[in-house]
C-alpha positions as CSV (number, residue, x, y, z in Angstrom):
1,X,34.8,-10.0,-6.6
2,X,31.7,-11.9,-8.4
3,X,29.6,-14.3,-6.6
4,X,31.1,-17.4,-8.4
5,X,34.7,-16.3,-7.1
6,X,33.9,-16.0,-3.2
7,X,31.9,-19.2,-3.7
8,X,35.4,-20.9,-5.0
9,X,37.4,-19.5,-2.1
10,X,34.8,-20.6,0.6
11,X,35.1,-24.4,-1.0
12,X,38.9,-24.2,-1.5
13,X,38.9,-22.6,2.5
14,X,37.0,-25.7,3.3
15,X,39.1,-28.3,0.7
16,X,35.8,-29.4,-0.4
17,X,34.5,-28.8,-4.1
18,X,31.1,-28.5,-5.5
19,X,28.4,-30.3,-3.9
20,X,27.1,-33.7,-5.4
21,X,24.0,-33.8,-7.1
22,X,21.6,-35.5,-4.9
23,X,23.0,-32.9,-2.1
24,X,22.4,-29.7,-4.5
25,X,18.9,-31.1,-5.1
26,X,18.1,-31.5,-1.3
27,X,19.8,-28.1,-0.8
28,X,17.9,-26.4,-3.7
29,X,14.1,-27.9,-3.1
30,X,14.9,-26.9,0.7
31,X,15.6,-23.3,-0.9
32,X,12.1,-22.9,-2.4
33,X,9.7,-25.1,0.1
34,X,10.8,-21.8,3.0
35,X,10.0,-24.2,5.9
36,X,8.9,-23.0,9.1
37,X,9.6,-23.9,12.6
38,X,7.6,-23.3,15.5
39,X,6.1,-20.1,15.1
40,X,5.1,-18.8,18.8
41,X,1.0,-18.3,19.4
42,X,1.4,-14.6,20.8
43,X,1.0,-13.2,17.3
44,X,-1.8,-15.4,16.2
45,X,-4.3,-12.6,16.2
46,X,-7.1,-10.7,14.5
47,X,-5.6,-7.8,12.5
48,X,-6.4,-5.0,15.9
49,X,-5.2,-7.2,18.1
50,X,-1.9,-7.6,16.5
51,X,-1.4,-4.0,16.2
52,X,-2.1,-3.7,20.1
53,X,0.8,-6.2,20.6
54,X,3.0,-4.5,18.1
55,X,2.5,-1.8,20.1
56,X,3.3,-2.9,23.6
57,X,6.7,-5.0,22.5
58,X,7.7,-1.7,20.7
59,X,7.2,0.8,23.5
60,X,9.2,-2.4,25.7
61,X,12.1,-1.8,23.6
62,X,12.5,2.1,24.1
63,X,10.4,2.9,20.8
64,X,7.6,5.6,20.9
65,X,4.6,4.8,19.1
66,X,1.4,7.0,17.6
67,X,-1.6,6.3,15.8
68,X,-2.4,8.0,12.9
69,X,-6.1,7.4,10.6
70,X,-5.1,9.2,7.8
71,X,-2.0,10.2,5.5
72,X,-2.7,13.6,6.1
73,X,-1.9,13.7,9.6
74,X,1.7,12.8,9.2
75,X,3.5,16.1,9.0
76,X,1.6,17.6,12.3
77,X,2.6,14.6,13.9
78,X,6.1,15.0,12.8
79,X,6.0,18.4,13.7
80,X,4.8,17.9,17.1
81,X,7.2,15.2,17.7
82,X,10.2,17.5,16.7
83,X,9.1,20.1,18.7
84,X,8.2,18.3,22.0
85,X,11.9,16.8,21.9
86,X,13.2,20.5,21.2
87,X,15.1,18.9,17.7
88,X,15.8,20.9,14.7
89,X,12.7,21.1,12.4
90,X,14.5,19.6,9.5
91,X,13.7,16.3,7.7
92,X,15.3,14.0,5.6
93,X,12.9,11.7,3.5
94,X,13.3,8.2,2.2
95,X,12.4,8.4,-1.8
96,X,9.7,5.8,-1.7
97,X,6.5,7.1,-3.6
98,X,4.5,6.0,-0.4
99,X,6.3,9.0,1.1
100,X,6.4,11.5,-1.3
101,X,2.9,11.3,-1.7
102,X,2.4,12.9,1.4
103,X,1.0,16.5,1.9
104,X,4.1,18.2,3.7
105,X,2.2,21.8,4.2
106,X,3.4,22.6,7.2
107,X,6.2,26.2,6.0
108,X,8.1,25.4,9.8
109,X,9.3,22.3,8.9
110,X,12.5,21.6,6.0
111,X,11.9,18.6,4.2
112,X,14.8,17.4,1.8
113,X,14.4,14.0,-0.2
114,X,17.2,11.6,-0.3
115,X,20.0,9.7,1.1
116,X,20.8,10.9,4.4
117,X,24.2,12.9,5.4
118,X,26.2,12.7,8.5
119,X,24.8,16.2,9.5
120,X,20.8,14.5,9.3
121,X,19.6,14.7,12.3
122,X,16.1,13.3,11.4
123,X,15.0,10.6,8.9
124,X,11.5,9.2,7.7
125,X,11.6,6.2,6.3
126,X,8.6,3.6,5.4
127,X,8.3,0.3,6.6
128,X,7.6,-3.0,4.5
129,X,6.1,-4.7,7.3
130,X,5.9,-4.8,11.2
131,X,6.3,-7.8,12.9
132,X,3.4,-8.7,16.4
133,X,5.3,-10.9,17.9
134,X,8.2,-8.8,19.1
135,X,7.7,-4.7,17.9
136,X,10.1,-5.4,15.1
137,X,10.3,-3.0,11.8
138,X,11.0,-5.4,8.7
139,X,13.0,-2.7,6.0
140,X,14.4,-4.0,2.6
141,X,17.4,-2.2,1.1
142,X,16.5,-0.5,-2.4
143,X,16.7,2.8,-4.2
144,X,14.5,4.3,-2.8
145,X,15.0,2.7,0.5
146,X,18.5,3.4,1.1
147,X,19.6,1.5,4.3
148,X,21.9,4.6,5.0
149,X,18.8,6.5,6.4
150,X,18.2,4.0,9.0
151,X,21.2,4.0,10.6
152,X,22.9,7.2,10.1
153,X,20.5,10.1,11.9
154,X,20.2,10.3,15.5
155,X,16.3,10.2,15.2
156,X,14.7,7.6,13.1
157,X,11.1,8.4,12.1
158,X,9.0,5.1,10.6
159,X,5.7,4.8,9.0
160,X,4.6,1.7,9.3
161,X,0.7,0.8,7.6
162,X,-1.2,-1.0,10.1
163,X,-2.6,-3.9,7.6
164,X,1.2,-4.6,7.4
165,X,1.9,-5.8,10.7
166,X,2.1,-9.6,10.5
167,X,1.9,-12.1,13.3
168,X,5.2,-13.6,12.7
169,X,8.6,-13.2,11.2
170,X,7.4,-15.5,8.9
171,X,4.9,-13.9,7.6
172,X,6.3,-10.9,7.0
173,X,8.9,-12.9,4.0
174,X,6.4,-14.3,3.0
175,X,4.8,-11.3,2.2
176,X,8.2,-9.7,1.0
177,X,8.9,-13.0,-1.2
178,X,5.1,-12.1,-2.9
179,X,5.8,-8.7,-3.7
180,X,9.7,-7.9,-4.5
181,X,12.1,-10.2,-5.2
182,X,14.6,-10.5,-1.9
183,X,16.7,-7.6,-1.4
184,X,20.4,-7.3,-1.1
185,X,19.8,-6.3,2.5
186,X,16.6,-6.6,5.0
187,X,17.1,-4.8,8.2
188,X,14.9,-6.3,11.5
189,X,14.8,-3.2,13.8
190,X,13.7,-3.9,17.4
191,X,13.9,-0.1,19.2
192,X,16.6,2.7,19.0
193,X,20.1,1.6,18.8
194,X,21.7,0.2,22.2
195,X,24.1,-1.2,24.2
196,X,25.0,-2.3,27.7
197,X,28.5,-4.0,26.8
198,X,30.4,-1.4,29.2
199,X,29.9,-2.2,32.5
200,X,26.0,-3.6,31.8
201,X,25.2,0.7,31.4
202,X,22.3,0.6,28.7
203,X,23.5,3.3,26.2
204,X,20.6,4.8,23.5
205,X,22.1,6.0,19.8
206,X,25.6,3.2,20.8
207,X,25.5,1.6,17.4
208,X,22.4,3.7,15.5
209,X,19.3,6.3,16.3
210,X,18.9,6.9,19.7
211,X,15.4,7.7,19.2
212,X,13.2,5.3,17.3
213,X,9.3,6.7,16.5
214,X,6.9,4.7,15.0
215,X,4.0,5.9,13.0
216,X,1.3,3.5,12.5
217,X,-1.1,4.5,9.7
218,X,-4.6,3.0,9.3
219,X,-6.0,2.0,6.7
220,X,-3.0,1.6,4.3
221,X,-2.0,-1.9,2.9
């Protein structure tokens, strides 16, 4: 069904048809202005500052979180990480040149490029931004950063570049709105998946990962 045709059943739903003119041009300059609420203070910080806080809201939420200085380090880290949690050193990696680029040397540990499968257990992906305020990943759908692979494994793997973690949720579109034009989807990721809706029991992995780990690479814009 094409955009125009849900658009005509949501007015005929609401017996209404299209808007009048002066209340499509309010609608449409509100559209392009992007205003902003309050935006909380917390994040309001110089650039190691915000990543500190990042940080601490992630690790709050039941992420784990490592430091990296160069790109270099990345499959040791991964490595390390599989191996410490006794998981199966196999790897499923988003498509995004930012990843590919990276010097996977290490003969221990299977790296396949792609859309993730059912049978995954692992997936790196790359993160447009990070977001100070509350430890949240900001990831736009595309082709070569299919939403499937943060949902689908069990262990979500995210490289995040430190000069992309924003103060604010605002920041972070606005940043997206410079660079790309909006994406079908943008996923906000706060943690590993989770749920207490059974009897207030926090379950890890109810609705997604159960594991979330955060890279965070210095240096990279």
């Amino acid at each position: 069904m094409s955009r125009n045709a849900i658009i005509a059943a949501i007015q005929r739903g609401l017996k209404r048809g299209p808007l009048p003119t002066d209340q499509q041009a309010m609608l449409t300059g509100r559209l392009k202005a992007h205003p902003r609420g309050p935006i909380p203070a917390r994040g309001q910080l110089s650039l190691a500052d915000r990543i500190a806080l990042f940080t601490t809201y992630a690790e709050r939420e039941f992420a784990t979180v490592q430091r990296l200085a160069a790109p270099a380090e990345i499959p040791t880290a991964i490595a390390s990480y599989l191996a410490r949690l006794h998981l199966p050193p196999t790897l499923t990696i988003s498509g995004h040149p930012s990843l590919q680029s990276i010097p996977f040397n290490i003969p221990s540990l299977r790296i396949r490029f792609g859309t993730a499968l059912p049978t995954d257990p692992t997936c790196l992906t790359l993160a447009f931004a990070g977001i100070a305020e509350t430890g949240t990943l900001l990831l736009p759908s595309g082709p070569q950063t299919p939403t499937t692979n943060n949902i689908l494994p069990d262990n979500s793997i995210v490289l995040l570049p430190a000069a992309r973690i924003t103060a604010s949720y605002e920041d972070a579109f606005d940043l997206l709105r410079a660079e790309n034009p909006l994406p079908r989807n943008v996923m906000l990721i706060t943690g590993p998946s989770r749920s207490a809706d059974i009897e207030q029991t926090l379950e890890l992995g109810a609705h997604g990962p159960r594991r979330l780990h955060i890279l965070i690479l210095d240096g990279q814009g």
